[in-house]
C-alpha positions as CSV (number, residue, x, y, z in Angstrom):
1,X,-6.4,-64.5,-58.9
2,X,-5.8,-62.0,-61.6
3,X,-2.9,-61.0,-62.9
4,X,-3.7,-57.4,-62.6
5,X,-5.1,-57.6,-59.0
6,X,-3.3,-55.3,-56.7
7,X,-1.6,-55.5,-53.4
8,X,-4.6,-53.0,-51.9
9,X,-7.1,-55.0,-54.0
10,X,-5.7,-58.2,-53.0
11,X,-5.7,-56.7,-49.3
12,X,-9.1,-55.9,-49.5
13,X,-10.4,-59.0,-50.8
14,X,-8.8,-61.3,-48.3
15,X,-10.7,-59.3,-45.4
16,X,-14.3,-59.7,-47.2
17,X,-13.2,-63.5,-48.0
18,X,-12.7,-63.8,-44.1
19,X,-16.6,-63.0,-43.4
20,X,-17.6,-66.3,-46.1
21,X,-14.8,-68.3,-44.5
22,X,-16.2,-67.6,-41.0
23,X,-19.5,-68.8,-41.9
24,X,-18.0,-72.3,-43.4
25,X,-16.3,-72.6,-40.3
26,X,-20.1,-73.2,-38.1
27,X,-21.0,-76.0,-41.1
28,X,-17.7,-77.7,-40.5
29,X,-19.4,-80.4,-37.9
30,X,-21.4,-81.6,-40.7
31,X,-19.3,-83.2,-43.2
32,X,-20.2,-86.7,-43.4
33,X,-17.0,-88.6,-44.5
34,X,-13.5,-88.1,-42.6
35,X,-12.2,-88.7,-46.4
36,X,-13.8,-85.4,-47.8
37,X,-11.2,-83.2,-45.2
38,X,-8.5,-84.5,-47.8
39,X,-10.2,-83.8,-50.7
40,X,-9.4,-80.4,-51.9
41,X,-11.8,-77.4,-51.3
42,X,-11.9,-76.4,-54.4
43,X,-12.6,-79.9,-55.3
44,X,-15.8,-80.2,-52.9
45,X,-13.5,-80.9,-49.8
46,X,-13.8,-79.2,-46.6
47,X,-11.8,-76.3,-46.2
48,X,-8.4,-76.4,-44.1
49,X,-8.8,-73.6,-42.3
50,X,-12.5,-72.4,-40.8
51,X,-12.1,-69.4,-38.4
52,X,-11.7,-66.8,-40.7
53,X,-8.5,-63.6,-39.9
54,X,-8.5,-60.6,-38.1
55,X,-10.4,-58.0,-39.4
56,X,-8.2,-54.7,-40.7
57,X,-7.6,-51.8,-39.9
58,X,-9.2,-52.4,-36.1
59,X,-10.5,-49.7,-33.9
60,X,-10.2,-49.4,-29.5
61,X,-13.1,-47.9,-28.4
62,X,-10.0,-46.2,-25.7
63,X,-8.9,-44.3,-28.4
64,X,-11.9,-41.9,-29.1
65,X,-11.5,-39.9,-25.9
66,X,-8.4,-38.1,-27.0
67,X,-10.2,-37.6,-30.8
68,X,-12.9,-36.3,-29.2
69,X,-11.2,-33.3,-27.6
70,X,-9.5,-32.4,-30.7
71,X,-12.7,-32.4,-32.7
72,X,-14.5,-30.5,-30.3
73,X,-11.8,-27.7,-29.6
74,X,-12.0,-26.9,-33.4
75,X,-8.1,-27.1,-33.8
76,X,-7.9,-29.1,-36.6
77,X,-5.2,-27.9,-38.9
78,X,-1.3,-28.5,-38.4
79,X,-0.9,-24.9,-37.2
80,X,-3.5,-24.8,-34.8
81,X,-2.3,-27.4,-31.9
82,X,0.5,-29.6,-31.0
83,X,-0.7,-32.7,-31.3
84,X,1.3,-33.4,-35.1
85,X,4.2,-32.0,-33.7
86,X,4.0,-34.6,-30.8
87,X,3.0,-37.7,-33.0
88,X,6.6,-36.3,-35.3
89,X,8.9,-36.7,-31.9
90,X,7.0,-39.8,-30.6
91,X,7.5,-41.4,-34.2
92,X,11.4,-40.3,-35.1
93,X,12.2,-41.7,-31.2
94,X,10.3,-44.9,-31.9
95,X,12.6,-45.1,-35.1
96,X,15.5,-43.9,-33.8
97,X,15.7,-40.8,-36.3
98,X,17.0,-38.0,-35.8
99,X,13.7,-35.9,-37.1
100,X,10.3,-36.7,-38.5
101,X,7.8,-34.7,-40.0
102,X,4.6,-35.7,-40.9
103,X,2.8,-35.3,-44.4
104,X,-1.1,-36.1,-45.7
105,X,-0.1,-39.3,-47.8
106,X,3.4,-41.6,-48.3
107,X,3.1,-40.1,-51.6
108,X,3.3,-36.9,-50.9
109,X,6.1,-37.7,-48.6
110,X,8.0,-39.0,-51.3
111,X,7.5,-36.1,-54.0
112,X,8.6,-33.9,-50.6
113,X,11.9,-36.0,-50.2
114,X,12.4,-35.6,-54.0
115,X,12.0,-31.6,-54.1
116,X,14.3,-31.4,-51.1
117,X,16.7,-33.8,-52.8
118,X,17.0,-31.4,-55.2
119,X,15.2,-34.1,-58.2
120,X,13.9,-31.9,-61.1
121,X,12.6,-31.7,-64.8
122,X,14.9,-33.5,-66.9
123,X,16.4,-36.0,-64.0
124,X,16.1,-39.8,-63.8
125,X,15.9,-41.4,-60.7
126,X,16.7,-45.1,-60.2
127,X,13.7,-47.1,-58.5
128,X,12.5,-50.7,-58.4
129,X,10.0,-51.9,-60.4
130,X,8.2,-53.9,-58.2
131,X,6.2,-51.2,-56.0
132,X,2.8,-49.7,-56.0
133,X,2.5,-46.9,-58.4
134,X,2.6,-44.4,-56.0
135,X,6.6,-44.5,-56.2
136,X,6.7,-44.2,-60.0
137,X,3.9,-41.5,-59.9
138,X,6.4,-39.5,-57.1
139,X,9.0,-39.9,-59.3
140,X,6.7,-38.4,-62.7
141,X,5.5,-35.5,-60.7
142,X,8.8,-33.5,-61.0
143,X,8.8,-34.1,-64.9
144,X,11.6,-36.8,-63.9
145,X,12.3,-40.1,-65.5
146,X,12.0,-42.9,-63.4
147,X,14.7,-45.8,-64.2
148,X,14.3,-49.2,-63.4
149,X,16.8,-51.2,-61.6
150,X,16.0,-55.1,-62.0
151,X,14.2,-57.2,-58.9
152,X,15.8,-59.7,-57.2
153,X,14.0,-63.1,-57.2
154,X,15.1,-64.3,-53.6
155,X,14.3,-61.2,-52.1
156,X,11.6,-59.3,-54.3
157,X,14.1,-55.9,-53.8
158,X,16.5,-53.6,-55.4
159,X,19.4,-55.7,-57.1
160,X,22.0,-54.0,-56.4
161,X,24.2,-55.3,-58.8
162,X,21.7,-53.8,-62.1
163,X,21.8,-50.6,-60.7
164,X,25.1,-49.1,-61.7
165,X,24.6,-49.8,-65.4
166,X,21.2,-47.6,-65.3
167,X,23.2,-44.5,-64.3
168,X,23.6,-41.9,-66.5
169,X,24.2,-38.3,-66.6
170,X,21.1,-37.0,-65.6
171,X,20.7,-39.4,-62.6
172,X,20.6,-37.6,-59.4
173,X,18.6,-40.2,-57.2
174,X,17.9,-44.1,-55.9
175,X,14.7,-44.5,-54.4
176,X,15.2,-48.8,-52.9
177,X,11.8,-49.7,-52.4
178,X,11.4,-51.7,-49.2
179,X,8.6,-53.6,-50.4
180,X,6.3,-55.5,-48.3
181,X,8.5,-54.6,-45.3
182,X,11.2,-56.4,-46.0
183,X,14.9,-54.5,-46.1
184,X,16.4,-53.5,-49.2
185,X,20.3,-54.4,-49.3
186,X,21.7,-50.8,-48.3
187,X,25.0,-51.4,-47.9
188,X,25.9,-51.6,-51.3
189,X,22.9,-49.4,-52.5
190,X,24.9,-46.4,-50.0
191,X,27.8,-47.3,-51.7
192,X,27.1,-46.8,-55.5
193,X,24.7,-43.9,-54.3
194,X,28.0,-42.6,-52.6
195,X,30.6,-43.0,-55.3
196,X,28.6,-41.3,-58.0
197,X,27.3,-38.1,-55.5
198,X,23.5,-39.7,-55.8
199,X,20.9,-39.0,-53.1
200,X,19.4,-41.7,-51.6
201,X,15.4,-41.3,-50.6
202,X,14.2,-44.9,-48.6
203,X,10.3,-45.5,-50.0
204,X,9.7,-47.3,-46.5
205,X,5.6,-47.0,-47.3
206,X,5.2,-50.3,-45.7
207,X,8.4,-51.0,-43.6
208,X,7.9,-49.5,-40.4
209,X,9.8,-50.9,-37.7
210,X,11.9,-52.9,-40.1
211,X,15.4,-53.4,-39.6
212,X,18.8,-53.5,-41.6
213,X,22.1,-54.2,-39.3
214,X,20.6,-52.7,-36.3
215,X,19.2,-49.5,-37.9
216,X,15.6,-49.0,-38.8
217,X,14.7,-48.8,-42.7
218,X,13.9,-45.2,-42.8
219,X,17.1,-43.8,-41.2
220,X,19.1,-45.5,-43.6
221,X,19.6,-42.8,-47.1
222,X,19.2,-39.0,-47.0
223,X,15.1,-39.1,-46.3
224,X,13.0,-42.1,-45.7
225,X,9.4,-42.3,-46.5
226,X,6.5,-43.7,-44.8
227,X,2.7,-44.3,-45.3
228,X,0.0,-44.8,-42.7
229,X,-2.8,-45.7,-45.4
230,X,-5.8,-47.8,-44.2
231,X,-4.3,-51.2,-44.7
232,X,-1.3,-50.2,-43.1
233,X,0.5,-51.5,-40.1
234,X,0.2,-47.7,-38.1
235,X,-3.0,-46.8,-40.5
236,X,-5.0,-43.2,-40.0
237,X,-7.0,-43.9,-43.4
238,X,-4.4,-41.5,-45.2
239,X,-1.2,-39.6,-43.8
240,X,2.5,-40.4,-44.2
241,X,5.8,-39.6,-42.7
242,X,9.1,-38.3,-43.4
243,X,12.9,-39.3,-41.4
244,X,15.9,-38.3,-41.6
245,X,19.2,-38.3,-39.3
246,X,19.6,-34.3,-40.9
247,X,17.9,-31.7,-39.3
248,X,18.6,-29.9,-42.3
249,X,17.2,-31.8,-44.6
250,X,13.8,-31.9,-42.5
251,X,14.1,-28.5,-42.3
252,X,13.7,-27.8,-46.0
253,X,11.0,-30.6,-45.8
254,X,8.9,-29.0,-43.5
255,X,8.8,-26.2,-46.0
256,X,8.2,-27.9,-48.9
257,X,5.6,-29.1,-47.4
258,X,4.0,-26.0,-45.4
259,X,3.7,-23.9,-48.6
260,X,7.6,-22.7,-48.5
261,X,7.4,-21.2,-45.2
262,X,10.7,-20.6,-43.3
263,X,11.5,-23.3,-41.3
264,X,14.4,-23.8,-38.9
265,X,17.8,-24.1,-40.2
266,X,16.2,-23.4,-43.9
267,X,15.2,-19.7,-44.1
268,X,14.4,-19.9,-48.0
269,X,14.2,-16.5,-49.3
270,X,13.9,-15.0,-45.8
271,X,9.3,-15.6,-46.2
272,X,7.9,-17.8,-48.7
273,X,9.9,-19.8,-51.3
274,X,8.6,-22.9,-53.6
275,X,6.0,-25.1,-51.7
276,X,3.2,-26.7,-51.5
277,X,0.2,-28.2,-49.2
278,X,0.8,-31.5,-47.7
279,X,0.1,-31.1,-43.8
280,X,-1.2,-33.6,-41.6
281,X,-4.5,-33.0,-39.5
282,X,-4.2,-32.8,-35.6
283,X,-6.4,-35.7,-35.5
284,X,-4.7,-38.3,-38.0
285,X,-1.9,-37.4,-35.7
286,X,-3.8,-38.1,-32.2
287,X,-5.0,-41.7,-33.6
288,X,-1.6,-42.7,-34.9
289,X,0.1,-41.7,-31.6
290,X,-1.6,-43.9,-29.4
291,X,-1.3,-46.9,-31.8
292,X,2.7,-47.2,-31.2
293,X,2.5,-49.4,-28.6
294,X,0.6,-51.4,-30.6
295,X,1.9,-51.7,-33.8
296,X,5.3,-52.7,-31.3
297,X,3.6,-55.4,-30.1
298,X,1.8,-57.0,-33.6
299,X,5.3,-56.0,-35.5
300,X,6.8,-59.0,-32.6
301,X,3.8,-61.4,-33.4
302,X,4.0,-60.7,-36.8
303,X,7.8,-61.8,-37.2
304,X,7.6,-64.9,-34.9
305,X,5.0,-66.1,-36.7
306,X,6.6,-65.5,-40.3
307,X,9.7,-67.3,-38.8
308,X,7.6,-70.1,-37.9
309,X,5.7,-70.3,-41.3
310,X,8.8,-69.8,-43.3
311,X,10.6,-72.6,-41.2
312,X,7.5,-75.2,-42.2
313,X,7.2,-73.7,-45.9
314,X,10.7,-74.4,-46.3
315,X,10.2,-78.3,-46.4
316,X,7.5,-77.7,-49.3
317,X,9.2,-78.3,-52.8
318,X,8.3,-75.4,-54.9
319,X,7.5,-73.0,-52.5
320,X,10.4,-70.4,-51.6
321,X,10.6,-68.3,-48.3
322,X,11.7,-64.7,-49.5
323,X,15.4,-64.1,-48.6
324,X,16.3,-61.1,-46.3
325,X,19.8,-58.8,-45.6
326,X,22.2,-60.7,-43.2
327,X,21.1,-59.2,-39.7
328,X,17.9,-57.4,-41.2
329,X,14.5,-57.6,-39.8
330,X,11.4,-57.5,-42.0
331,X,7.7,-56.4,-40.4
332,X,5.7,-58.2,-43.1
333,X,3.3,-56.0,-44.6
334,X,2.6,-59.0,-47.1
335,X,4.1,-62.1,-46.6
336,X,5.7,-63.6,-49.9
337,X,6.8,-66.8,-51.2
338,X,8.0,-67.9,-54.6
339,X,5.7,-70.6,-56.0
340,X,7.2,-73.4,-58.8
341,X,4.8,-74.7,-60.9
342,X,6.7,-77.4,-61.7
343,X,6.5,-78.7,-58.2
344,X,3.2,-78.8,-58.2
345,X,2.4,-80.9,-61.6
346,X,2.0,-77.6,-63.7
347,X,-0.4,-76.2,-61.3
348,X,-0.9,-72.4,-62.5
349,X,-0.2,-69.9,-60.6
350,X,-3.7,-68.4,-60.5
351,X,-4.9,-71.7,-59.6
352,X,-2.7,-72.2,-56.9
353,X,-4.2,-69.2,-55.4
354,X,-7.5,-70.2,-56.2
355,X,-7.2,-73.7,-54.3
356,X,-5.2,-72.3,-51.6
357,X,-7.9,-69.8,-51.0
358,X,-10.7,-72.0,-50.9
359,X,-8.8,-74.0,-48.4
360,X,-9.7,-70.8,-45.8
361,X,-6.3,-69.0,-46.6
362,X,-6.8,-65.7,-49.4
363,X,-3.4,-65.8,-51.2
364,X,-2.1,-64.5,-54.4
365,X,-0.5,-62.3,-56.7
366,X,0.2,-59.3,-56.7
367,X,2.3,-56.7,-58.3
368,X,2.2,-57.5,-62.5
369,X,5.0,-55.8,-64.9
370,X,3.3,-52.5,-64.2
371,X,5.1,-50.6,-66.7
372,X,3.2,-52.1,-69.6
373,X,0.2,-50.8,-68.8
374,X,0.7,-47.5,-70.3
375,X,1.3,-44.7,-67.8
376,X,4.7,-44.7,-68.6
377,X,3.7,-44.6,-71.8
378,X,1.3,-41.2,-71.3
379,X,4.0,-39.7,-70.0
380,X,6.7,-40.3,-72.3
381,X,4.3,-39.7,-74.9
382,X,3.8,-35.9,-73.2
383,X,4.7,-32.5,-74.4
384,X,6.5,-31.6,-71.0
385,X,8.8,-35.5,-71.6
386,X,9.3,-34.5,-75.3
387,X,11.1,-31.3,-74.6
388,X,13.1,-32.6,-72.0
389,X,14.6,-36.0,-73.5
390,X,15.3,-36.6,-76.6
391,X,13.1,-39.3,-78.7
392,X,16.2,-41.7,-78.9
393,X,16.5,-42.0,-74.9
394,X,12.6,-41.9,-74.6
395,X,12.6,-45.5,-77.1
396,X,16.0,-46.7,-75.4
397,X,14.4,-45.9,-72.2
398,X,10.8,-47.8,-73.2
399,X,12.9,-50.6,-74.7
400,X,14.4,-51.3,-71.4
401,X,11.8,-52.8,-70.0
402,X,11.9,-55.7,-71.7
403,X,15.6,-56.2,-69.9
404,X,13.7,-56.6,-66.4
405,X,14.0,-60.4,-66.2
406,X,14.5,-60.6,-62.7
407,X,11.3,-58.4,-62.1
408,X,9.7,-60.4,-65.1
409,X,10.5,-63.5,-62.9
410,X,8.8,-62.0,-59.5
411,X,5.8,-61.0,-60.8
412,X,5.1,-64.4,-62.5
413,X,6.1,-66.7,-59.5
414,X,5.3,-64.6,-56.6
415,X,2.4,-65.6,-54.2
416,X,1.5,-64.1,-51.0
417,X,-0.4,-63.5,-47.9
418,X,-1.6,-60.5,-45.6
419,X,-0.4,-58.8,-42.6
420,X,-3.6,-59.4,-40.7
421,X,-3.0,-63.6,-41.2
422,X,-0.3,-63.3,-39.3
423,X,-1.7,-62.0,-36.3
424,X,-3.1,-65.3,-35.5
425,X,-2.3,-68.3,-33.3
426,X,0.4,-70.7,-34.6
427,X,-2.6,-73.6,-35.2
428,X,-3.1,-70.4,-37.6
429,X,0.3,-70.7,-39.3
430,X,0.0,-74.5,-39.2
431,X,-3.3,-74.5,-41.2
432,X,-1.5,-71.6,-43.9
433,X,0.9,-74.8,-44.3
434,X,-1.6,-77.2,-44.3
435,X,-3.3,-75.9,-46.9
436,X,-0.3,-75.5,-49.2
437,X,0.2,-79.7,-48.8
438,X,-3.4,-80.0,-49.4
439,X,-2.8,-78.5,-52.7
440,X,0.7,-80.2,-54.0
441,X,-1.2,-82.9,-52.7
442,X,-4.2,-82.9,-55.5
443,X,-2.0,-80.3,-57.8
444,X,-2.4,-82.8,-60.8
445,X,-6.5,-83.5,-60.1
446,X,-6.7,-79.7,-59.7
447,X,-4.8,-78.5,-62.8
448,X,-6.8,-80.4,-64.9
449,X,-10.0,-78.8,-63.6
């Protein structure tokens, strides 16, 4: 796959690969020779895997009743019913938060926290690198720098240990990044965030449910952020979340986010004070509540089966189950593995993917060294960056990239799966394997294709 394909790309791909797949699967009677099922795919073989994967996001016809009444009553906006207001109790309970509220976009959830957090022009922010955009682009919005920490290999997060030697003066934030729903280390992340008076805003965007020591990732720092995009685990197309254990801070959210109205605890300047637009609609609100029971049950089936296919991956030389936090819990929004060429007779990475794929089971890369490919670049390069950094920390800050090894590392090696694959039946999981072996198997036929 290439290089610059991206997790929703990537996402989106896998689902239309699972129509073609499907169809393979009614020719597989036909092949003529038992010897052609061990002969790569990609080679001519026959694939692995036949039954095609779940299609995503899916839709219960039960659910349209309840979206039906809101439509026709005409209350659509926040202010106009309760039904946001139930979904942000029914959501901070099923976390075990304090307080939710609820936002348009996990984007906009994360410029929210940042405003509240009191992040402004001038500031830097500490954030991994390996993340959709989204969480850089939060980070740009309020004319702040966003500051790399380096990715750790074994677990594709925040290393904790790189962070303390990006602080500077101006930092007033870490945003851990809790990619592919698999915990950050917090505990030491809390720690440094502690000890130099930093605010700590979660980007959980695709870790609900997940765990770290018994708390979920979300009610971990000051504010945790969450998305409910399309391809999401809870999905309503767009919308996001925000938690907290302060109702405080979700106070001042809640008028960040309604314009600056007064709100609670936070009275601003007694009527309006800075704000902007970024309500949820009553009925992104009705379709996400009755999908909680749902998304319980598939985060279970999810993890089993990642246990399972980890377990059997494990035995494969050169392919590398992601580590996780001692007594953490991940909810796989991707599942990753680190892939070794080496292991496989020099087998590229792309090709890998490739053979894999044909095999019946869509894999492959998918964040690259994202802040190469200029945005960072436009904004550094931008009147509003110019006046607030110097030109010497705008080329020390550009140069640093290049000290990302660990992230370097990740996006070259890293090789995954989606969310949807696991919600099949372990002959499923066995076949994922399978299909791996296949292709160690004929790795030096197929790397000199």
């Amino acid at each position: 796959m290439n290089d610059k394909l991206t997790r929703r790309n990537f996402i989106g791909r896998a689902a239309a690969g699972s129509v073609a797949l499907g169809w393979l699967g009614g020719h597989r009677a036909t092949r003529a020779f038992a010897a052609e099922a061990a002969k790569p795919a990609l080679l001519g073989g026959t694939p692995v895997h036949a039954g095609g994967w779940a299609k995503w996001p899916q839709w219960r016809e039960a659910w349209e009743p309840e979206l039906l009444k809101v439509w026709r009553s005409g209350h659509w906006f926040r202010g106009s019913d309760v039904h946001v207001a139930e979904f942000e109790r029914g959501y901070a309970q099923l976390l075990g938060a304090k307080r939710c509220l609820a936002t348009a976009s996990g984007t906009t959830a994360l410029i929210v926290s940042l405003h509240v957090m009191d992040v402004d022009a001038g500031d830097e922010v500490i954030v991994s690198p390996y993340t959709f955009s989204a969480s850089y682009n939060a980070i740009l919005s309020h004319k702040t720098l966003p500051v790399f920490a380096d990715t750790d290999p074994a677990t594709l997060t925040m290393d904790p240990e790189s962070i303390e030697s990006r602080i500077t003066e101006r930092t007033r934030a870490i945003m851990p990044v809790h990619i592919f729903g698999m915990p950050c280390d917090m505990d030491p992340i809390i720690a440094i965030a502690r000890k130099h008076k930093l605010a700590v805003v979660e980007d959980a965007c695709q870790a609900w449910l997940a765990e770290y020591k018994g708390r979920k990732c979300g009610t971990l720092g000051d504010l945790g952020c969450f998305s409910f995009q399309e391809s999401k685990h809870l999905p309503s197309g767009e919308g996001g979340a925000i938690t907290s254990m302060s109702e405080e801070l979700i106070d001042k959210c809640d008028s960040f986010h309604n314009c600056g109205r007064a709100c609670g605890t936070f009275k601003g300047n007694g009527c309006f004070t800075r704000g902007s637009n970024f309500r949820m609609t009553q009925a992104q609100a009705v379709l996400l509540s009755q999908q909680f029971d749902k998304l319980v049950k598939e985060t279970e089936i999810r993890r089993a089966n990642a246990d399972y296919l980890s377990a059997n991956l494990r035995q494969i030389q050169g392919i590398t189950p992601m580590r996780l936090p001692e007594n953490s819990r991940a909810v796989w929004h991707l599942y990753a593995m680190g892939y070794d060429a080496a292991r496989f007779n020099g087998l590229s990475r792309e090709k890998f993917s490739q053979a894999v794929s044909a095999e019946g089971v869509p894999c492959g890369g998918v964040y690259h060294e994202q802040y190469f490919d200029g945005m960072l670049d436009e904004a550094i390069a931008s009147r509003g960056f110019k006046r607030l950094w110097s030109a010497e920390r705008l080329k020390a800050y550009r140069d640093s990239f290049q000290e990302l090894k660990g992230n370097k590392q990740v996006c070259e090696t890293t090789v995954a799966i989606t969310q949807n694959m696991l919600l099949a039946d372990r002959k499923a999981m066995d076949d994922i394997t399978e299909a791996i072996r296949k292709v160690q198997a004929h790795s030096a036929a197929l790397a000199k294709t």
